[in-house]
C-alpha positions in Angstrom: 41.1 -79.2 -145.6 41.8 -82.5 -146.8 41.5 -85.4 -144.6 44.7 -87.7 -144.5 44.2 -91.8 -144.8 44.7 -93.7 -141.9 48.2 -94.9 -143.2 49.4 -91.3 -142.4 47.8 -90.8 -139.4 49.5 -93.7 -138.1 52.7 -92.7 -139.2 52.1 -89.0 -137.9 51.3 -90.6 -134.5 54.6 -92.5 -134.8 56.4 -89.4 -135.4 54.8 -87.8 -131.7 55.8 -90.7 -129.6 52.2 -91.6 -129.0 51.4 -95.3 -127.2 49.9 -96.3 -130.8 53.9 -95.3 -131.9 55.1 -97.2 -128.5 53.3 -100.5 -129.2 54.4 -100.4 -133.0 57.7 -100.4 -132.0 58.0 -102.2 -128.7 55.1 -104.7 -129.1 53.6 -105.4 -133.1 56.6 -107.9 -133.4 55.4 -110.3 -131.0 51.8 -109.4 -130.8 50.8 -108.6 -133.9 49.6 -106.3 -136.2 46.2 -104.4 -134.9 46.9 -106.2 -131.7 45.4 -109.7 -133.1 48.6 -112.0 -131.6 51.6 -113.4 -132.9 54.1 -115.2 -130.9 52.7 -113.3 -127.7 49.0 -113.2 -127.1 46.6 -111.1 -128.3 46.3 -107.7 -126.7 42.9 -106.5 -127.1 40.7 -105.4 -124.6 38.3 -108.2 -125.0 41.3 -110.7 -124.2 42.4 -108.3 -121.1 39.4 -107.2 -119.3 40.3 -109.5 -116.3 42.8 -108.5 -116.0 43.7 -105.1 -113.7 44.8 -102.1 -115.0 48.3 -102.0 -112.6 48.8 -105.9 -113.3 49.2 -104.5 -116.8 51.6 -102.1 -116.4 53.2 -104.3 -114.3 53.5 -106.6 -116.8 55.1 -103.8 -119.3 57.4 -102.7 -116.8 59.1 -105.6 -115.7 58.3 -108.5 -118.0 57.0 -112.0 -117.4 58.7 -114.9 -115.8 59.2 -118.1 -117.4 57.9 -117.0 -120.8 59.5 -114.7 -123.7 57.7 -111.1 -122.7 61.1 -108.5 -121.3 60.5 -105.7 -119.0 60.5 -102.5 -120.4 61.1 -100.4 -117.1 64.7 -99.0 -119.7 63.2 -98.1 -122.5 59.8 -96.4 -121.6 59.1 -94.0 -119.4 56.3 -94.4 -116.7 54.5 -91.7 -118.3 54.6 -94.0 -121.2 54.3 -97.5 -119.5 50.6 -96.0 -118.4 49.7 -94.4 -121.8 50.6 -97.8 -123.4 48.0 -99.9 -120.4 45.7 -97.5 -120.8 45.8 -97.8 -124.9 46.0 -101.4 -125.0 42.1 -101.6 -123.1 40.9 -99.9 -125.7 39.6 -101.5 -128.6 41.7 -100.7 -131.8 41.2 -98.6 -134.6 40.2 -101.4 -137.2 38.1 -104.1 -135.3 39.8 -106.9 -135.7 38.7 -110.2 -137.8 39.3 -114.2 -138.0 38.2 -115.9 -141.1 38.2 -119.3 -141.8 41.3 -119.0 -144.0 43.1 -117.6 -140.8 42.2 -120.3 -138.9 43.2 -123.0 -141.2 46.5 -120.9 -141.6 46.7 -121.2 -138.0 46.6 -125.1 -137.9 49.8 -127.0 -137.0 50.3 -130.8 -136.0 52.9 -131.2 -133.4 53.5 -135.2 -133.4 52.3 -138.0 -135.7 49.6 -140.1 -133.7 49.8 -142.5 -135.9 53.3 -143.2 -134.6 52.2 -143.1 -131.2 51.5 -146.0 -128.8 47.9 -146.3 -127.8 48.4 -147.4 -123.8 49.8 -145.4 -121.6 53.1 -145.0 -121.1 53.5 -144.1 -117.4 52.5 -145.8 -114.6 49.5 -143.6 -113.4 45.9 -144.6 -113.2 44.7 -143.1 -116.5 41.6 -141.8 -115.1 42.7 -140.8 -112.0 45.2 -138.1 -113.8 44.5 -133.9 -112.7 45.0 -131.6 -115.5 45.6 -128.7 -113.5 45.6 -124.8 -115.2 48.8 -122.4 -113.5 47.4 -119.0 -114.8 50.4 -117.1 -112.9 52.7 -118.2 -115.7 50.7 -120.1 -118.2 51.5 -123.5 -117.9 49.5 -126.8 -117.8 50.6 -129.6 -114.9 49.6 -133.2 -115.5 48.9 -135.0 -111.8 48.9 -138.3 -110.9 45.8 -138.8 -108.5 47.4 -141.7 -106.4 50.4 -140.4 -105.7 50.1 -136.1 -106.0 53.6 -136.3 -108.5 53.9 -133.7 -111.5 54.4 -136.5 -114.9 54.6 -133.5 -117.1 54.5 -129.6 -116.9 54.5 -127.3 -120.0 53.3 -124.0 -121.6 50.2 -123.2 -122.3 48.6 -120.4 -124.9 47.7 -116.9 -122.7 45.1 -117.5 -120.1 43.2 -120.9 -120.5 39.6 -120.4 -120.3 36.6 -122.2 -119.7 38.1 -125.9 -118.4 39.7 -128.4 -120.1 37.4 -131.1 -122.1 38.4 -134.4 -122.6 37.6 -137.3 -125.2 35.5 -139.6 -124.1 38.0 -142.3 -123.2 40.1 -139.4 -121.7 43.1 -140.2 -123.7 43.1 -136.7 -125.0 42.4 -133.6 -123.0 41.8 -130.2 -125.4 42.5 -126.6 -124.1 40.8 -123.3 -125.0 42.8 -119.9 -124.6 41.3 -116.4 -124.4 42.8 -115.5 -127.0 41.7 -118.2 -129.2 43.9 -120.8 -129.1 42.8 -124.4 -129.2 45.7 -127.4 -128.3 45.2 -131.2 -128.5 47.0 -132.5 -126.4 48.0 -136.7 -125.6 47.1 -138.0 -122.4 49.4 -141.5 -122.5 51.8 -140.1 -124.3 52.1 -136.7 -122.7 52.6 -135.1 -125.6 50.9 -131.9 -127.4 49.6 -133.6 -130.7 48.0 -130.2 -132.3 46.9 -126.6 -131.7 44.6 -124.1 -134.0 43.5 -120.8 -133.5 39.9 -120.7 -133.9 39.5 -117.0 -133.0 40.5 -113.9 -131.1 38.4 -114.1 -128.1 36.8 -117.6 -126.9 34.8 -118.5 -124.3 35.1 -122.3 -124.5 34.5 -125.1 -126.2 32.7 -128.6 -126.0 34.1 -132.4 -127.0 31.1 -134.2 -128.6 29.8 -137.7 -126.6 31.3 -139.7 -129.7 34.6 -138.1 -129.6 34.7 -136.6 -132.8 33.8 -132.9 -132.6 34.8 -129.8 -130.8 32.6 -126.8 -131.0 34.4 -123.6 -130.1 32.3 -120.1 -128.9 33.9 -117.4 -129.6 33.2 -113.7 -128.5 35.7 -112.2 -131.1 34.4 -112.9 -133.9 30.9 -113.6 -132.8 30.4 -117.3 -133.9 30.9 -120.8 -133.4 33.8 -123.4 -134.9 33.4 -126.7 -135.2 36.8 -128.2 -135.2 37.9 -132.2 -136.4 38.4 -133.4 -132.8 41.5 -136.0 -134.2 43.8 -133.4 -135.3 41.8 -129.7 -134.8 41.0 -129.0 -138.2 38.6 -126.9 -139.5 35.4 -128.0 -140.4 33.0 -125.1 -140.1 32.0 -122.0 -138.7 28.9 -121.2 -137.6 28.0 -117.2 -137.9 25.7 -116.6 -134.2 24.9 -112.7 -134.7 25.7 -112.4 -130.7 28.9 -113.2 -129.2 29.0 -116.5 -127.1 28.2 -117.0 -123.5 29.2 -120.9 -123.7 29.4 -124.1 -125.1 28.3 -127.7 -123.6 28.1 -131.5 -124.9 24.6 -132.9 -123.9 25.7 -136.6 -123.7 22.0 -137.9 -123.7 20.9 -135.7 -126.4 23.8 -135.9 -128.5 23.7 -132.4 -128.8 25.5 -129.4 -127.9 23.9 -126.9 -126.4 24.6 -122.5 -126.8 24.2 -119.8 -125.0 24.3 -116.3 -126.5 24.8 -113.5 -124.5 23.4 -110.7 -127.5 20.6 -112.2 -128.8 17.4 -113.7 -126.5 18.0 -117.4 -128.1 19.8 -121.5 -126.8 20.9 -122.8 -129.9 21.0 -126.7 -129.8 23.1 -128.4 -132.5 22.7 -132.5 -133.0 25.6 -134.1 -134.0 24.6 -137.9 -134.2 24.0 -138.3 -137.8 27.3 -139.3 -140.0 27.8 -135.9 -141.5 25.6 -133.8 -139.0 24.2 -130.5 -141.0 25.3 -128.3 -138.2 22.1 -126.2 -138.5 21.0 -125.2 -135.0 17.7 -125.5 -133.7 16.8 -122.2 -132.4 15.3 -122.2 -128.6 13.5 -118.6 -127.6 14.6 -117.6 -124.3 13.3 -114.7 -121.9 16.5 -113.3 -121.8 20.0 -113.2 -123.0 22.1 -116.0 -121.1 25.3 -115.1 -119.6 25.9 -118.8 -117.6 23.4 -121.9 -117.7 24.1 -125.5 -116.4 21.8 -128.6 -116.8 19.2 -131.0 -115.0 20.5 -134.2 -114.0 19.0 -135.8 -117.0 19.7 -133.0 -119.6 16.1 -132.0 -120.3 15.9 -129.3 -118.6 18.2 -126.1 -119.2 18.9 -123.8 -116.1 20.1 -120.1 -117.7 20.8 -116.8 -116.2 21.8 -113.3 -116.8 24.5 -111.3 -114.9 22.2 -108.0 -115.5 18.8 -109.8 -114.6 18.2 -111.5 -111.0 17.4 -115.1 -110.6 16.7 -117.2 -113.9 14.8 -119.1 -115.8 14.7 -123.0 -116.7 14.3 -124.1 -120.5 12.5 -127.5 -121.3 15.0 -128.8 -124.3 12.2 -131.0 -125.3 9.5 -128.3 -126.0 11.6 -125.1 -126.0 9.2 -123.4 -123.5 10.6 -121.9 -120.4 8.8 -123.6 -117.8 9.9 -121.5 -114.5 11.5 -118.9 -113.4 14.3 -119.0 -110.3 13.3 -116.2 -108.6 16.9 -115.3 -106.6 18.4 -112.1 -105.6 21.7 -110.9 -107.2 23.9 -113.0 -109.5 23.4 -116.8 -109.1 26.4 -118.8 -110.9 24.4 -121.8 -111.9 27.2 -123.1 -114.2 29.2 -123.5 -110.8 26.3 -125.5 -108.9 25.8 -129.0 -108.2 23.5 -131.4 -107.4 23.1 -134.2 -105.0 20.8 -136.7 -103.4 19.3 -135.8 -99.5 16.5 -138.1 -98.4 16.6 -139.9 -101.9 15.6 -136.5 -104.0 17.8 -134.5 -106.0 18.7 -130.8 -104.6 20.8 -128.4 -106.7 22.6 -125.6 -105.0 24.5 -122.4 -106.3 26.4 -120.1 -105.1 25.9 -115.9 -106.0 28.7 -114.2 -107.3 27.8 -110.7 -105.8 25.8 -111.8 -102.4 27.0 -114.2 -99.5 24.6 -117.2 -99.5 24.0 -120.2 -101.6 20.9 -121.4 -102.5 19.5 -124.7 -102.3 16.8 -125.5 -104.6 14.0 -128.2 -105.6 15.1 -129.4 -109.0 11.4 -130.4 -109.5 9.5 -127.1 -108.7 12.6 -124.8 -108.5 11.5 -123.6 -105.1 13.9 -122.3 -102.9 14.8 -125.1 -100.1 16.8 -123.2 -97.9 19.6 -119.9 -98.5 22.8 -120.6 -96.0 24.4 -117.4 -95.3 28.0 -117.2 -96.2 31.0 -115.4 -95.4 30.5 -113.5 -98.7 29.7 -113.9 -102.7 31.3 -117.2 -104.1 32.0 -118.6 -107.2 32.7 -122.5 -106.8 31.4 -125.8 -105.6 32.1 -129.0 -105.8 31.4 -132.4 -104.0 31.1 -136.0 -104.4 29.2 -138.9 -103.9 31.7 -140.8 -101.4 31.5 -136.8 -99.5 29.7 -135.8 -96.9 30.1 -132.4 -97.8 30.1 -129.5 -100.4 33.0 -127.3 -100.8 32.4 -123.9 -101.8 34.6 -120.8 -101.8 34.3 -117.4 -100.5 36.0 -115.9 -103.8 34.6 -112.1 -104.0 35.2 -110.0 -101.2 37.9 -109.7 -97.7 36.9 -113.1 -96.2 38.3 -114.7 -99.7 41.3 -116.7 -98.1 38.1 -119.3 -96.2 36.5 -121.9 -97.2 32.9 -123.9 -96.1 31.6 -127.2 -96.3 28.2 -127.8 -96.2 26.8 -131.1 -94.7 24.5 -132.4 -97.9 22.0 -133.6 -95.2 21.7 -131.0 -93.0 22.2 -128.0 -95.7 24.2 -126.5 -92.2 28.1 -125.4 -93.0 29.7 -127.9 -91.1 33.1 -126.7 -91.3 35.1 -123.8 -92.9 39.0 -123.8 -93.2 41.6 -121.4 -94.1 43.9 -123.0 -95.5 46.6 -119.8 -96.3 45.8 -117.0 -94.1 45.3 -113.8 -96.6 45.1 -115.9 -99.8 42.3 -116.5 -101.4 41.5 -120.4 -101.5 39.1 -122.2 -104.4 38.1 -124.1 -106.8 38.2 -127.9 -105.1 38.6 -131.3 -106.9 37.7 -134.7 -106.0 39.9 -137.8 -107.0 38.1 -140.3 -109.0 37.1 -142.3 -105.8 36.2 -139.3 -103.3 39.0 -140.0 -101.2 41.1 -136.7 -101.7 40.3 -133.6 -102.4 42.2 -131.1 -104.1 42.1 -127.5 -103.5 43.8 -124.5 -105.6 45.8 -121.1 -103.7 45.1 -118.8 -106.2 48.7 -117.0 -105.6 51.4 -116.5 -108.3 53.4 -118.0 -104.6 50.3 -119.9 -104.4 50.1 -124.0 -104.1 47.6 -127.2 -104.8 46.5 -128.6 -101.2 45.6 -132.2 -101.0 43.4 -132.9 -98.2 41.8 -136.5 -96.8 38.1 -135.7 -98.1 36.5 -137.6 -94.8 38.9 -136.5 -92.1 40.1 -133.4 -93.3 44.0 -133.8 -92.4 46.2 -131.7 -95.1 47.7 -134.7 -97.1 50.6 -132.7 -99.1 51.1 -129.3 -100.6 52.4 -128.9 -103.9 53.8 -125.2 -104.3 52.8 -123.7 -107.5 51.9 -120.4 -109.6 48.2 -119.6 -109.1 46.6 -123.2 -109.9 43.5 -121.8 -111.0 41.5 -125.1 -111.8 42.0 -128.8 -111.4 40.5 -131.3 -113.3 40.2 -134.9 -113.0 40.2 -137.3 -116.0 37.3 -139.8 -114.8 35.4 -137.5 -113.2 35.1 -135.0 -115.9 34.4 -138.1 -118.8 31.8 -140.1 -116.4 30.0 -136.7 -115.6 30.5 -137.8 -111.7 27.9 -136.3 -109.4 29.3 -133.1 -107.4 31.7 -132.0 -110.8 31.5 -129.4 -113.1 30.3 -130.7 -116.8 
């Protein structure tokens, strides 16, 4: 028997009401052809696989609020509401591709900065702004830090990933979407300037020390885009062979530094020189790396993978791995911090599947002390004007508490719960350490200001799952106790 091309079978699938027939006719319009994205995001199961099976259908059934996507609870039956989830987490029939002539298709400018003022044009402290991420409806919020007041709010791609980077002078902040999406975006002016779509699943992407790159990492397609950081233009891609676990600026290497989560390998690429080749220098690693962070100083890389306990750390200099971390479960590294007891730096991290954080000698990377917590977490932050560390309890029932950690003592000091029954994390500093800001991750959820030194709730800013917060000087002076 003959075997019919694929154009048939699709159309004999049509014919039977299948969810391939359901999608063409209820979703391709607004989320493209093979699932890549159009006006809505991309649907692919790279894109949704954090997102839960019954939030999916949910999301079929009844819609979205605030954005374009209907409920389709009238036109599909549940039988097919569920056949249509389950087919959207699988991957599609033709893998899908993103070539360099999609992505400068993709480009579009959104104001002439040319024609914009330089200064800012609002009364805030520049670099005491929050750019805070609501991932309940997709929507960006600019903060003043003096005064907790919203100076702009607007959409955002689907599902912002990875944290907001900004220029060096933080005028301009630049966002990454899961579903590739990369958006400029003005600072002083509060304006989007311009957006790209560098591929269809992305990790994140880094802002060079000089301002005038961004590197992109992309899962989907496996490989690396260096953008024109003035307007997001293409420059290059970088083919990796491995999808891409992350991307960071190394300010005192002028460098930024990859990890690849398929292939055993840190790729550094120096981008000092005029017109930087872009050729990486390849760094053998013991394992694949699925999150890293850095040494105070940058020398040294800290790397780990979800499938193999502990770590490992990576001299940049040499490219030898010089220790291992030996610690039980999943440490998040890219999520611990450092600070200064008795003079000497410790870093500490919390474990994404087992309730302690570890506090470690940064010099021999043995373990100082492991303080039991109220279960797996997967943020910390502090400051130097803080006494303490904040770190959430973000896997497991105890999820809606919160400890702080005396940086002396290595003893939690305090833990709040802020919203019974809601999970609380993902704190923030103010430039000066005065306030902290802390995130309700609830689509009913809200952004509690706190007094960092006495604790007393300062204001509460309802708000739609503020998943991170991000503060403008701390971010661009690499502050002590931030994420970088």
């Amino acid at each position: 028997m003959k075997s019919l091309p694929l154009v048939a079978l699709l159309w004999a699938a049509a014919a039977h009401g299948t969810p391939a027939a359901d999608y063409q006719q209820y979703c391709e319009s607004c989320h493209g052809l093979n699932r890549i994205g159009a006006t809505g995001p991309a649907l692919l199961a790279e894109s949704l696989g954090r997102i839960k099976p019954d939030e999916v259908r949910k999301v079929i059934e009844q819609g979205r609020p605030a954005s374009q996507m209907a409920g389709f609870s009238a036109q599909l039956s549940a039988a097919q509401i569920d056949g249509l989830a389950s087919f959207l987490q699988q991957p599609p029939a033709t893998p899908a591709t993103w070539s360099e002539q999609n992505i400068r298709g993709s480009h579009r400018l959104l104001a002439d900065l040319s024609q914009l003022p330089s200064t800012p044009q609002h009364h805030a402290d520049p670099l005491n702004l929050f750019v805070v991420v609501e991932s309940g409806d997709h929507h960006i919020d600019i903060l003043d830090g003096d005064h907790f007041t919203v100076l702009d709010r607007f959409a955002s791609h689907f599902a912002v990933h990875g944290g907001p980077k900004f220029s060096p002078d933080g005028r301009f902040v630049y966002f990454a979407s899961r579903d590739g999406w990369i958006s400029l975006y003005d600072l002083h002016n509060l304006k989007l300037i311009a957006e790209t779509r560098a591929g269809l699943n992305t990790r994140n992407l880094a802002v060079s020390k000089d301002g005038r790159w961004v590197l992109v990492g992309n899962y989907l397609p496996g490989n690396l885009v260096v953008l024109d950081a003035r307007d997001l233009s293409l420059v290059k891609t970088l083919p990796t062979g491995s999808r891409v676990s992350a991307v960071y600026t190394a300010p005192p290497r002028n460098s930024f530094v990859v990890a690849l989560k398929d292939v055993n390998e840190v790729w550094e690429l120096p981008y000092a020189a005029a017109q930087p080749s872009w050729e990486p220098r390849r760094i053998a690693a013991r394992d694949v790396l699925d999150d890293f962070s850095f040494s105070p100083d940058y020398r040294q890389l800290l790397a780990t993978s979800r499938k193999a306990g502990g770590g490992q750390v990576i001299d940049l200099d040499s490219g030898a791995v010089i220790s291992d971390i030996p610690l039980a479960g999943m440490p998040h590294l890219g999520s611990g911090t450092y600070w200064r007891r008795d003079g000497k730096w410790v870093f500490a991290t919390p474990n994404i599947s087992q309730g302690h954080i570890s506090v470690l000698d940064p010099v021999t990377w043995k373990l100082i002390k492991q303080i039991p917590t109220l279960g797996p977490g997967f943020f910390m932050r502090s400051h130097i004007n803080s006494r303490y560390v904040w770190s959430d309890v973000f896997f497991g029932p105890d999820n809606d508490a919160i400890h702080l950690i005396d940086k002396q003592t290595l003893q939690i000091a305090h833990t709040l719960r802020p919203v019974p029954g809601k999970t609380a994390a993902h704190v923030e500093f103010t430039r000066d350490g005065r306030y902290v800001l802390l995130s309700i991750w609830a689509t009913d959820g809200a952004l509690i200001v706190y007094d960092s030194q006495t604790l007393e709730e300062i204001k509460r800013l309802p708000m739609n799952k503020p998943s991170g917060k991000y503060n403008v000087g701390n971010k661009i002076e690499f502050a002590e106790g931030t994420s970088h």
